[in-house]
C-alpha positions as CSV (number, residue, x, y, z in Angstrom):
1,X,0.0,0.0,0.0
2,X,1.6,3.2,-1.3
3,X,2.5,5.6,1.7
4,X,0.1,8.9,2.2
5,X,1.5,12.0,0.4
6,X,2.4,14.9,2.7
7,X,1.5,18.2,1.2
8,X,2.7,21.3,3.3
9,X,-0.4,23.8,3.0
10,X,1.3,27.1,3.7
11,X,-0.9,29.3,6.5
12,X,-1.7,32.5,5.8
13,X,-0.2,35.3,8.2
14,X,-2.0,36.4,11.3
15,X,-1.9,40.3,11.4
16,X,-3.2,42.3,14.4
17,X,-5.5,44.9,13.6
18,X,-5.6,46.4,16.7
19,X,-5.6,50.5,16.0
20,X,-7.1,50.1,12.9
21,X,-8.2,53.8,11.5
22,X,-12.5,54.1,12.0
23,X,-13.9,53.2,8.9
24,X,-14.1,55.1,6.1
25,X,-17.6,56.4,4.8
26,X,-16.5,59.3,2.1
27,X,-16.2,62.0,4.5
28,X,-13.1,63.4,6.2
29,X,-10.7,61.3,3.5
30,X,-7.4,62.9,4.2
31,X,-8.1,62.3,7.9
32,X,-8.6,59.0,7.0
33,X,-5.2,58.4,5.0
34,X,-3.4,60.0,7.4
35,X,-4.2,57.7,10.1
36,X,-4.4,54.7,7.7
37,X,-0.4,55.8,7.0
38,X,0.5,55.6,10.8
39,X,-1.0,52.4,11.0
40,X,0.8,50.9,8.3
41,X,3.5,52.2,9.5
42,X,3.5,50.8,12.6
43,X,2.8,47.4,11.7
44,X,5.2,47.7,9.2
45,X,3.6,47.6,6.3
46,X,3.8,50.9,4.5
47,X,5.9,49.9,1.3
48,X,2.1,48.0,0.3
49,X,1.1,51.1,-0.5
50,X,4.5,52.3,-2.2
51,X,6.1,49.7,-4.2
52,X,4.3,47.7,-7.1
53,X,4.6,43.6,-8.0
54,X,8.2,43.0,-9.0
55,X,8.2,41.9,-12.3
56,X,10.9,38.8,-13.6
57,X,13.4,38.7,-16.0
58,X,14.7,36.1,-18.3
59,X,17.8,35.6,-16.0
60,X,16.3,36.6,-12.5
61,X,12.8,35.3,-11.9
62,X,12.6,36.8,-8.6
63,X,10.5,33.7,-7.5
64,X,11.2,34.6,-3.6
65,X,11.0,38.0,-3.9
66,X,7.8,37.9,-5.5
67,X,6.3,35.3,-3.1
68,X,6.9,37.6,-0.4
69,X,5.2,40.7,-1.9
70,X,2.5,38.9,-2.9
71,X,1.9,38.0,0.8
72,X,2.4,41.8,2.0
73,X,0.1,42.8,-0.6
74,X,-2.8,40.7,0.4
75,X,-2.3,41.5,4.1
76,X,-2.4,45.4,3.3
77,X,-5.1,45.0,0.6
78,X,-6.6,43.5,3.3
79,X,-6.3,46.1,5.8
80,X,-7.7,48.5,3.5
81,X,-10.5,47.0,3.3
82,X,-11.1,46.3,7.0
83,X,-10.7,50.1,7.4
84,X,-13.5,50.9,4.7
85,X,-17.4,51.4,5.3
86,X,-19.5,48.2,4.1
87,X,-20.8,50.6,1.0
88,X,-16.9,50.6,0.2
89,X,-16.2,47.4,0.5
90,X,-18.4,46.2,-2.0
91,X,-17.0,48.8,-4.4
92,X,-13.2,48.1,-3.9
93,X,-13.3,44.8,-2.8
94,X,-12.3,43.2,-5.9
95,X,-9.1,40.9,-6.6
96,X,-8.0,43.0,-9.2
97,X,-6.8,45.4,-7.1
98,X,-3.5,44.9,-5.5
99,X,-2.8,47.2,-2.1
100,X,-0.9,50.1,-3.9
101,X,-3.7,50.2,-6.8
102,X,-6.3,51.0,-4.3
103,X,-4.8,53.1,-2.7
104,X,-4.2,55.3,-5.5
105,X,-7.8,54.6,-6.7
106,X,-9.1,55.8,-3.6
107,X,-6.6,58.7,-3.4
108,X,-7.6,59.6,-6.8
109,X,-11.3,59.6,-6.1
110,X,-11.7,61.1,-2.3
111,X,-8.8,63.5,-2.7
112,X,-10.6,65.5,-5.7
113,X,-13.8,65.3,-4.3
114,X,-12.3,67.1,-0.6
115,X,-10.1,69.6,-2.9
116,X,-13.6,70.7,-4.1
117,X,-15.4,70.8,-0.7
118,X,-12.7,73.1,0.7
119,X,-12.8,75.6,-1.8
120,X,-16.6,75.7,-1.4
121,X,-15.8,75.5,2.7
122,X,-13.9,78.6,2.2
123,X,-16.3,80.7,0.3
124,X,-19.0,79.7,2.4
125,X,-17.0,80.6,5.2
126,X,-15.7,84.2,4.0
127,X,-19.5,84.6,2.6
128,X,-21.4,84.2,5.3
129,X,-23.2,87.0,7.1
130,X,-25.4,86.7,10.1
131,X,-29.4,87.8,9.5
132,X,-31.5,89.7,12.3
133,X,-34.3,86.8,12.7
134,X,-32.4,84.0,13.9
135,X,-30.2,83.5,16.9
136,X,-26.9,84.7,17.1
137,X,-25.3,82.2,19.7
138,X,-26.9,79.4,16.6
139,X,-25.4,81.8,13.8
140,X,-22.2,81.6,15.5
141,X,-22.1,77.6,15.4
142,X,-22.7,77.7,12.6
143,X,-19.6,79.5,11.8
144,X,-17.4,77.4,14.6
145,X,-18.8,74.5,12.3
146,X,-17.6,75.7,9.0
147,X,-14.1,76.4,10.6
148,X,-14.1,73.1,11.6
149,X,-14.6,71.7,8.1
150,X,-11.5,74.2,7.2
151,X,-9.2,72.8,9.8
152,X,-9.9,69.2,8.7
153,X,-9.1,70.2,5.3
154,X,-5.7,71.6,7.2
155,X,-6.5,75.3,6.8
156,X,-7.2,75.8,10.7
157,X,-7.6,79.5,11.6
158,X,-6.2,81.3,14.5
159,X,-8.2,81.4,17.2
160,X,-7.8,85.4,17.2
161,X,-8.6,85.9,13.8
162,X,-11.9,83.5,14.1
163,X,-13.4,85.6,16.9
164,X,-13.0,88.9,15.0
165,X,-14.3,87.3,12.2
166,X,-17.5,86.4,14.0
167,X,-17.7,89.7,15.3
168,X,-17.4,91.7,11.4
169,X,-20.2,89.1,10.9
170,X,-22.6,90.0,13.5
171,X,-26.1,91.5,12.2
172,X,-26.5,95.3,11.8
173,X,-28.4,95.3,15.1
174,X,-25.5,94.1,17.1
175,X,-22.6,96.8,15.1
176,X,-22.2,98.3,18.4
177,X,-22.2,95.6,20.9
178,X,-19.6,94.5,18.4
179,X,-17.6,97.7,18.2
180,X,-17.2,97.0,22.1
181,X,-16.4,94.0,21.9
182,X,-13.5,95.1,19.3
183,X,-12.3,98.0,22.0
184,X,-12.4,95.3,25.0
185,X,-9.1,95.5,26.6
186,X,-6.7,92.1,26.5
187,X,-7.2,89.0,24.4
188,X,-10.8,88.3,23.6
189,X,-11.0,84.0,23.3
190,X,-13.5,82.1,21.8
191,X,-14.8,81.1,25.1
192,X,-15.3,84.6,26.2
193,X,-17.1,85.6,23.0
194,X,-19.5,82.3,23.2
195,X,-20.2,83.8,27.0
196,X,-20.9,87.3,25.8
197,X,-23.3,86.8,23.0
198,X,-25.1,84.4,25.2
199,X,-25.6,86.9,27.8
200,X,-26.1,89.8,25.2
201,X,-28.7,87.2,23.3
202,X,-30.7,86.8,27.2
203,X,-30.6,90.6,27.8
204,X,-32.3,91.2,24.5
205,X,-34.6,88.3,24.9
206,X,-35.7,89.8,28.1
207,X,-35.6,93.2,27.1
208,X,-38.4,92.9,24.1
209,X,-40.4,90.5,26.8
210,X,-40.7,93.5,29.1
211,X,-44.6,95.7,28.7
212,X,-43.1,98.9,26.9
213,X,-43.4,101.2,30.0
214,X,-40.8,99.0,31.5
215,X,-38.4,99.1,28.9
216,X,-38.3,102.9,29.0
217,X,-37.2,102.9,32.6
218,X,-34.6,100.5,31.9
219,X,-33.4,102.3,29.0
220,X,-33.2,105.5,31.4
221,X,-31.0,103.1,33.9
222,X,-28.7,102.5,31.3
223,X,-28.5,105.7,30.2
224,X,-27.7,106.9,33.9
């Protein structure tokens, strides 16, 4: 009786994806990458994303070589994949791509598409003026929000030049609670300005609950 055949049946790598990047969903892409490139990094692996298939020659076919960058291909493929949304995986999880190719796909893709949203972040940013029938502690969210989206696209504005810009956006009915605000004495933060248009936005609030008569005498405290 012929004697069993031992075949060696190679195993594939275990790889630790501990600290993998949250998934991405089409927003925040260079955030993404950034973190995905740390995380290669640290597990070694960031020449997947770098170096394409060796190819052999007639007089070096680079067997080894190629064995073990098709191993570290299909671990950081792999990765990739892990670290995209379940929309995205469907997309990009074909074979055909190796872990450099979709990179660049995905580079190619999300990279334009953010290079557009900033520009419009910007001009919606510079463009934006505050109106006299809605809140201005909301209004000014608003604007924290859009400097948000700039600092994510790595355009973060000083801290100094964010609150004057709230202020030059203020509606016409708060120019001169602005103008103090402008003459305040020592660094205004963003903090302090969040405070003061909230305590402003109460005074007001109270001030137009109050029967008319009322009003007068408080103007006439003021004025004292």
């Amino acid at each position: 009786m012929a004697e069993p055949i031992s075949v060696a049946i190679p195993i594939a790598p275990k790889v630790d994806l501990t600290g993998l990047p949250d998934k991405f969903s089409g927003q925040f892409f260079k955030r993404w990458q950034q973190r995905m490139k740390i995380w290669l990094t640290m597990k070694g692996l960031l020449t997947v994303i770098q170096v394409t298939r060796p190819e052999p020659t007639d007089t070096d076919p680079k067997t080894a070589e190629i064995a073990q960058w098709t191993e570290r291909d299909q671990i950081g493929r792999g990765a990739i994949l892990s670290a995209l949304s379940n929309t995205l995986f469907d997309v990009y999880c074909s074979d055909s791509y190796t872990a450099k190719s979709l990179w660049d796909e995905l580079d190619r893709k999300y990279n334009t598409e953010e290079q557009g949203l900033e520009k419009y972040s910007v001009s919606k940013f510079m463009r934006y003026q505050m109106v006299e029938d809605r809140s201005v502690a909301e209004q000014t969210h608003e604007i924290i929000n859009l400097e948000h989206a700039l600092a994510d696209a790595e355009m973060k504005l000083p801290e100094k030049f964010l609150v004057m810009s709230i202020v030059d956006k203020f509606p016409k009915s708060w120019e001169n609670f602005g103008m103090t605000l402008k003459h305040q004495k020592g660094r205004l933060s963003l903090d302090d300005l969040m405070i003061a248009i909230s305590i402003e936005e109460e005074h007001r609030n109270q001030t137009h609950k109050m029967p008319v008569e009322h009003q007068s005498r408080a103007n006439l405290i003021i004025r004292e």
